[in-house]
C-alpha positions as CSV (number, residue, x, y, z in Angstrom):
1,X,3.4,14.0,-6.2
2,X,0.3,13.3,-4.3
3,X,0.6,14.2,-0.5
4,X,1.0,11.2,1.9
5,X,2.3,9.2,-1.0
6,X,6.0,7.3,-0.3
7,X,7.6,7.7,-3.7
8,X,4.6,9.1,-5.4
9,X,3.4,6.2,-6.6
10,X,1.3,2.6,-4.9
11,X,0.2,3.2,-1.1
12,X,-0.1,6.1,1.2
13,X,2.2,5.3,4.2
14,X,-1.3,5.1,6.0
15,X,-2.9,3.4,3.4
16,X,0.5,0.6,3.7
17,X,-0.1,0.8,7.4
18,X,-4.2,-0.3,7.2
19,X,-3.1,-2.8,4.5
20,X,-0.2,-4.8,6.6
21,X,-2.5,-4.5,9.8
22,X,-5.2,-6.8,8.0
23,X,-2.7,-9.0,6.4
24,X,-1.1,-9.2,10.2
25,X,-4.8,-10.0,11.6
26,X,-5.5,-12.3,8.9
27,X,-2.0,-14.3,9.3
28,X,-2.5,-14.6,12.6
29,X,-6.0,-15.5,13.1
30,X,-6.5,-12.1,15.4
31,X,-9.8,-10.1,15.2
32,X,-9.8,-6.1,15.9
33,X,-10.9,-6.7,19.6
34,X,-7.6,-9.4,19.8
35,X,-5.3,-6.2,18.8
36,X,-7.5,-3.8,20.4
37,X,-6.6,-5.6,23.6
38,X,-2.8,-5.8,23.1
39,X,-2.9,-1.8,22.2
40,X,-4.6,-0.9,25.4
41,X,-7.7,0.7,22.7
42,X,-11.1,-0.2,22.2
43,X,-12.5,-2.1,19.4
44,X,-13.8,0.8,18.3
45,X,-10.9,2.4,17.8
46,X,-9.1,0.5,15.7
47,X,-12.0,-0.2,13.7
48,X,-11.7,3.5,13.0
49,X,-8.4,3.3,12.3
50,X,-8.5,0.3,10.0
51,X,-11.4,2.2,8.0
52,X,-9.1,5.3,7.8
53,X,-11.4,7.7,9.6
54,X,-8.8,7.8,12.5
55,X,-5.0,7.4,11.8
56,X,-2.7,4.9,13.4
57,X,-0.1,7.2,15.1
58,X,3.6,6.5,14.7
59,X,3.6,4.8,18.8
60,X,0.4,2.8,17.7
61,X,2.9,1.1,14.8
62,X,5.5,0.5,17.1
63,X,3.1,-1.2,19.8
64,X,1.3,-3.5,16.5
65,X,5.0,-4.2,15.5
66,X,5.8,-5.5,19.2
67,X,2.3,-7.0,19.5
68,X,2.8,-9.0,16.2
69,X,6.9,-9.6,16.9
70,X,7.8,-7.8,13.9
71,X,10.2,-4.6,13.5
72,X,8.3,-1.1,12.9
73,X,10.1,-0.6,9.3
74,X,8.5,-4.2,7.8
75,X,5.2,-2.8,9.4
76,X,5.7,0.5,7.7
77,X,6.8,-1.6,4.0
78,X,3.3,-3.1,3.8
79,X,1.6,-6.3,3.8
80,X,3.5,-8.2,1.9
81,X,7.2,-7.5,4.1
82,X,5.3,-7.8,7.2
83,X,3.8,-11.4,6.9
84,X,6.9,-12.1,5.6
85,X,8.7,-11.8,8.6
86,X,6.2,-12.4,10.9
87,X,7.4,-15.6,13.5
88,X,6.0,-18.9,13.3
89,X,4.9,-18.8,16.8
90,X,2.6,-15.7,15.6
91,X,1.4,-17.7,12.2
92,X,-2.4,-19.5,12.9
93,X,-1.8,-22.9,12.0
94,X,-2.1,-23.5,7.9
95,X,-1.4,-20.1,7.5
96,X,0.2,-18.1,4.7
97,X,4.3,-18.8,5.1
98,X,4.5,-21.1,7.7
99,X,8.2,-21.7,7.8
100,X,10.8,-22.1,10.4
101,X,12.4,-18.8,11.4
């Protein structure tokens, strides 16, 4: 098994992270300077963290899950577990999912 895989097979756990962060900013409508703001980071930053070249740390995912009203562990599951319980109130309007939770 591959280090940093989950499983040893699909996504690195950073890899999963990157992946659900840009589904998150997508769903919502938010831009790396929207999350960079809620993080207390520059743009920058997570633009380096996004590319991989700097790693979200384990408190970075819990402040994106608080920031985007989901729980660390759907964060951490990938994209597709993220959006899917990402709230309403959090969705941009004609986004993917927009159903009542």
């Amino acid at each position: 098994m591959r280090p940093g895989r989950v499983g040893g097979v699909g996504l690195s756990l950073g890899e999963r992270v990157r992946s659900s962060v840009a589904a998150l900013m997508h769903a919502t409508g938010e831009s790396q300077a929207d999350v960079a703001v809620a993080l207390g980071v520059s743009q920058a930053q997570v633009s380096r963290r996004q590319s991989g070249s700097a790693a979200w740390s384990l408190a970075d995912c819990d402040a994106l899950a608080a920031h985007f009203g989901i729980d660390v562990l759907d964060l951490l599951a990938g994209p597709t577990r993220a959006c899917e319980t990402l709230p309403v109130r959090k969705r941009r309007a004609g986004g993917p999912r927009a159903v009542a939770r």
